[in-house]
C-alpha positions as CSV (number, residue, x, y, z in Angstrom):
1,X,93.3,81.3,142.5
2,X,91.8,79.1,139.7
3,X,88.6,79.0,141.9
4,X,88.3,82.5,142.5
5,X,88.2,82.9,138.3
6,X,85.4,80.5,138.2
7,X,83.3,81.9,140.8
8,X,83.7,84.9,138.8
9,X,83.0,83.7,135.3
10,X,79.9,82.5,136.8
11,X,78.6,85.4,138.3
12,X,79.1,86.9,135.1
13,X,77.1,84.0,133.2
14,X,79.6,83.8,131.2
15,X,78.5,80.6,129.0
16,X,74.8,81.2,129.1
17,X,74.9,84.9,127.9
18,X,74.8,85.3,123.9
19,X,76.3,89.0,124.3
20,X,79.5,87.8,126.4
21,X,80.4,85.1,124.1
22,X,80.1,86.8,121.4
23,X,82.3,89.0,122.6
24,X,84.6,86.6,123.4
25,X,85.1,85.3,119.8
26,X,85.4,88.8,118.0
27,X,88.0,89.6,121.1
28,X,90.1,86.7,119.8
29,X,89.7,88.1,116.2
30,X,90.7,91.5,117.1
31,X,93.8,89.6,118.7
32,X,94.5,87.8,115.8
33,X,94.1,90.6,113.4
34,X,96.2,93.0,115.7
35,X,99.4,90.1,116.0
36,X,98.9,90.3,112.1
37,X,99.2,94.2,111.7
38,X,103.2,93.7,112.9
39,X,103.3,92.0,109.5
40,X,102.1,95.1,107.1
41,X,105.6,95.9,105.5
42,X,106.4,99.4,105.7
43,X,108.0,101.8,103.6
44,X,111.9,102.8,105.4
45,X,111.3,106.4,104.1
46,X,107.9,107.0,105.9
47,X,108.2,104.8,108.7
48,X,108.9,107.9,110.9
49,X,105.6,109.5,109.9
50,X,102.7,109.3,111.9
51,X,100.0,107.4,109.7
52,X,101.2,104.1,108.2
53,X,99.7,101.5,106.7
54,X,99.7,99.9,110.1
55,X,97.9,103.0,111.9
56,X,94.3,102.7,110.7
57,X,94.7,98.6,111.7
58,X,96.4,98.9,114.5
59,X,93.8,101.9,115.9
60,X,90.7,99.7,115.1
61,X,91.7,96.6,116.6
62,X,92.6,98.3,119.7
63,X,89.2,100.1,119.6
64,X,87.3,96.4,119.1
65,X,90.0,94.8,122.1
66,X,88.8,97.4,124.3
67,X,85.0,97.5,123.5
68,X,84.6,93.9,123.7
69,X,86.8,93.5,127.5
70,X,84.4,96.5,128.0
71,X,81.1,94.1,127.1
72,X,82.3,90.9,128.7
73,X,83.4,92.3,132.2
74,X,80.3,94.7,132.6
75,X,77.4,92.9,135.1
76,X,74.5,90.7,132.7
77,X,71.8,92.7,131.8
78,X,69.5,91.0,134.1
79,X,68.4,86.9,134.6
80,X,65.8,87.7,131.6
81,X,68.8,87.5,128.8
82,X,68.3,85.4,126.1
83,X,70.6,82.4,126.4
84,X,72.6,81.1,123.8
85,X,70.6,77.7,122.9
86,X,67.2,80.4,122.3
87,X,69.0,82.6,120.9
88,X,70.5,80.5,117.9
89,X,67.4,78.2,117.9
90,X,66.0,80.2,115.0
91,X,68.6,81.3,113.0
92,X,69.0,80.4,109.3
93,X,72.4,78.3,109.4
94,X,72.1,77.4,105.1
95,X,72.5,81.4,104.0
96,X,75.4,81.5,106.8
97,X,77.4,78.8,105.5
98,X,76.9,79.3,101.8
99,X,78.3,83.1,102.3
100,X,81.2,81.7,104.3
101,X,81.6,79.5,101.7
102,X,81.6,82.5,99.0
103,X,83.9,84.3,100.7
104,X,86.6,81.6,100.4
105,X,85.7,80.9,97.0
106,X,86.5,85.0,96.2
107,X,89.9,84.6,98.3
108,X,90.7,81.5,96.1
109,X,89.4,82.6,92.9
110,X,90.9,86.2,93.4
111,X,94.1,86.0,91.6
112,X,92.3,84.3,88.5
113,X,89.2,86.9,87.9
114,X,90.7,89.5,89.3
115,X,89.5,92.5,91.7
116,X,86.3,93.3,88.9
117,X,84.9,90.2,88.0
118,X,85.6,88.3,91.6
119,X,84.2,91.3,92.9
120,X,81.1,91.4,90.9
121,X,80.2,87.8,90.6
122,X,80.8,87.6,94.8
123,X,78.7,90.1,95.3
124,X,75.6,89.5,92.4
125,X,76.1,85.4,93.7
126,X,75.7,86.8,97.4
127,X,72.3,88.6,96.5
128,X,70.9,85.4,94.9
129,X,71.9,83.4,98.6
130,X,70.0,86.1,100.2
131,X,66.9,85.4,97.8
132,X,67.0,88.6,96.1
133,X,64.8,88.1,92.7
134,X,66.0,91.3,90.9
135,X,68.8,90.2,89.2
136,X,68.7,92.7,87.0
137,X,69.2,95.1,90.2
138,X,71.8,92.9,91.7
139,X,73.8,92.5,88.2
140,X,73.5,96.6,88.4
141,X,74.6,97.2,92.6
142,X,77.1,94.4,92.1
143,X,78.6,96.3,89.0
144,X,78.5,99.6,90.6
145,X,80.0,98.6,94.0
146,X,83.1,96.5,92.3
147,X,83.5,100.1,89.9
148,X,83.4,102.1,92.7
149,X,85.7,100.2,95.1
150,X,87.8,99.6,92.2
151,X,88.0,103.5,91.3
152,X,89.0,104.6,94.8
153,X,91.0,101.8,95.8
154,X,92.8,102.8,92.5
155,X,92.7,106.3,91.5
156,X,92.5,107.6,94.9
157,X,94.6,105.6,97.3
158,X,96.8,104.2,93.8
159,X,97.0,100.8,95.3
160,X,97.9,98.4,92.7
161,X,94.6,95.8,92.2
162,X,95.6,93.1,89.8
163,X,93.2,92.3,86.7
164,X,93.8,88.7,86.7
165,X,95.0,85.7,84.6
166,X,91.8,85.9,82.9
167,X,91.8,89.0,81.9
168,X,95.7,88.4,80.8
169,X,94.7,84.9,79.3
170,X,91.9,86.9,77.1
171,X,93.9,89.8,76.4
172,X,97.3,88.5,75.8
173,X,98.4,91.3,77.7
């Protein structure tokens, strides 16, 4: 049996096809992510209703499970693909960890700034990894993004984003 999955796996060219491994990590994320929508708490009173705070999750990693089993068990494009080892051979690995390292940095630093400034300085410190000289412009999107979010995360969905031990160390509030 275990033979007939290899001889499979490498008809498909599996390893040496950028697209199908791909897949095959953001499949294991949409796993992961799914196994954690079980663990969005739900209201008693509305958990008859239809949408929950589990639906919109729940529906997208489905949609990402099935269009990546979708992408891995279709036929290679052709013996032309790119392989992995070209394909990565040119990519700029610095900007990629330095925004990975950002975004832990924002989940740590969170609870202290809070959702405006974490927001803002994530996203005006992203611009300058990405070599963007307009830091006026950044200063200005990054401001207007963390607003915006802020506004409808707030006003129209009323979730509760806190302002932060800084802002409560400041204000005394």
């Amino acid at each position: 049996m275990s033979w007939v999955f290899a001889d499979a796996i490498s008809k498909m060219n599996f390893l040496n096809n950028k697209d199908k491994l791909g897949s095959s990590f953001i499949l294991l994320f949409a796993l992961g992510y799914l196994n954690a929508t079980f663990d969005i708490p739900i209201d008693r009173m509305i958990a008859v209703e239809i949408f929950t705070a589990r639906t919109l999750p729940i529906f997208l990693s489905i949609i990402t499970i099935a269009i990546c089993l979708v992408q891995i068990f279709m036929p290679a494009r052709g013996a032309a693909d790119e392989t992995l080892s070209v394909a990565v051979a040119g990519f700029q690995w610095k900007p990629c960890f330095l925004l990975t390292g950002l975004m832990l940095l924002y989940g740590l630093t969170f609870n202290f700034f809070g959702f405006l400034v974490a927001t803002f300085l994530f996203l005006f410190i992203g611009f300058a990894i990405l070599k963007e000289k307009r830091f006026l412009l950044s200063a200005a999107v990054s401001g207007g993004v963390a607003v915006f979010m802020w506004a409808i995360l707030t006003q129209m969905f009323d979730i509760f984003l806190d302002s932060g031990d800084l802002y409560r160390l400041l204000v005394g509030a």
